[in-house]
Residue, then its C-alpha position, 0 to 999 in steps of 0.5 A: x953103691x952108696x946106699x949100701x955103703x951107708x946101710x952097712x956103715x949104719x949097721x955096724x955103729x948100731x952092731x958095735x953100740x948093742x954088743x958093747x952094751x951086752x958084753x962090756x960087763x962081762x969083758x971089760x977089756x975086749x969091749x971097752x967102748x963102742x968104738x973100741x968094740x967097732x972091730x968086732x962089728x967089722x970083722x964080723x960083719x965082713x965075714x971075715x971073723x978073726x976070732x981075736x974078739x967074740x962075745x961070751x954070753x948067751x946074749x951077745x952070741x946071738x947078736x953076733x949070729x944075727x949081725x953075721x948073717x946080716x954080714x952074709x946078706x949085706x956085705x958078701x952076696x953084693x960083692x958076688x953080683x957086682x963081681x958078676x956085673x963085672x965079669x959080664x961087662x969084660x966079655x961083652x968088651x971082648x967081643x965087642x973087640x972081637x967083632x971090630x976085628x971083622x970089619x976095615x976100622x977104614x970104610x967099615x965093610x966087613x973082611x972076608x977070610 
């Protein structure tokens, strides 16, 4: 969990830092820094892409389809899994519950019905 947290943390100052270089000459006032241009690098690559700020040039076009992608890959698919391990996890505590239900939580034989 960490690692990838820092994997993604990586990605989007090394993102924002190439798409500030690539865009700032042609909209100055969307990418002005590279801390500035950070909101792109974290709506884009989370996914969720507000379209308040996108690149312009061939260029900066195709690095925000890579960084999309590596958004997909990085940040999306991992939330699914975990989501899953999660969901796996609560089942098996119900019926965890659910098995203890059959027994006497005093000497421990199982109740018939």
């Amino acid at each position: 969990m960490i690692s990838s947290t820092l994997v993604v943390g990586l990605l989007m100052i090394i993102a924002s830092v190439l798409m500030y270089n690539i865009e700032n000459a042609a909209q100055p006032e969307a990418f002005s820094n590279a801390i500035e241009t950070m909101w792109w690098a974290v709506s884009t690559l989370t996914t969720v892409g507000y379209g308040d700020v996108y690149p312009i040039t061939a260029a900066g076009r195709v690095l925000s389809t890579i960084i999309a992608f590596l958004g997909i890959g990085m940040v999306a698919i991992p939330t699914g899994i975990i989501t899953a391990g999660f969901t796996k996890i609560t089942n098996k505590e119900k019926e965890a519950k659910k098995d203890k239900k059959d027994f006497c939580p005093y000497c421990g034989h199982k109740i018939d019905e």
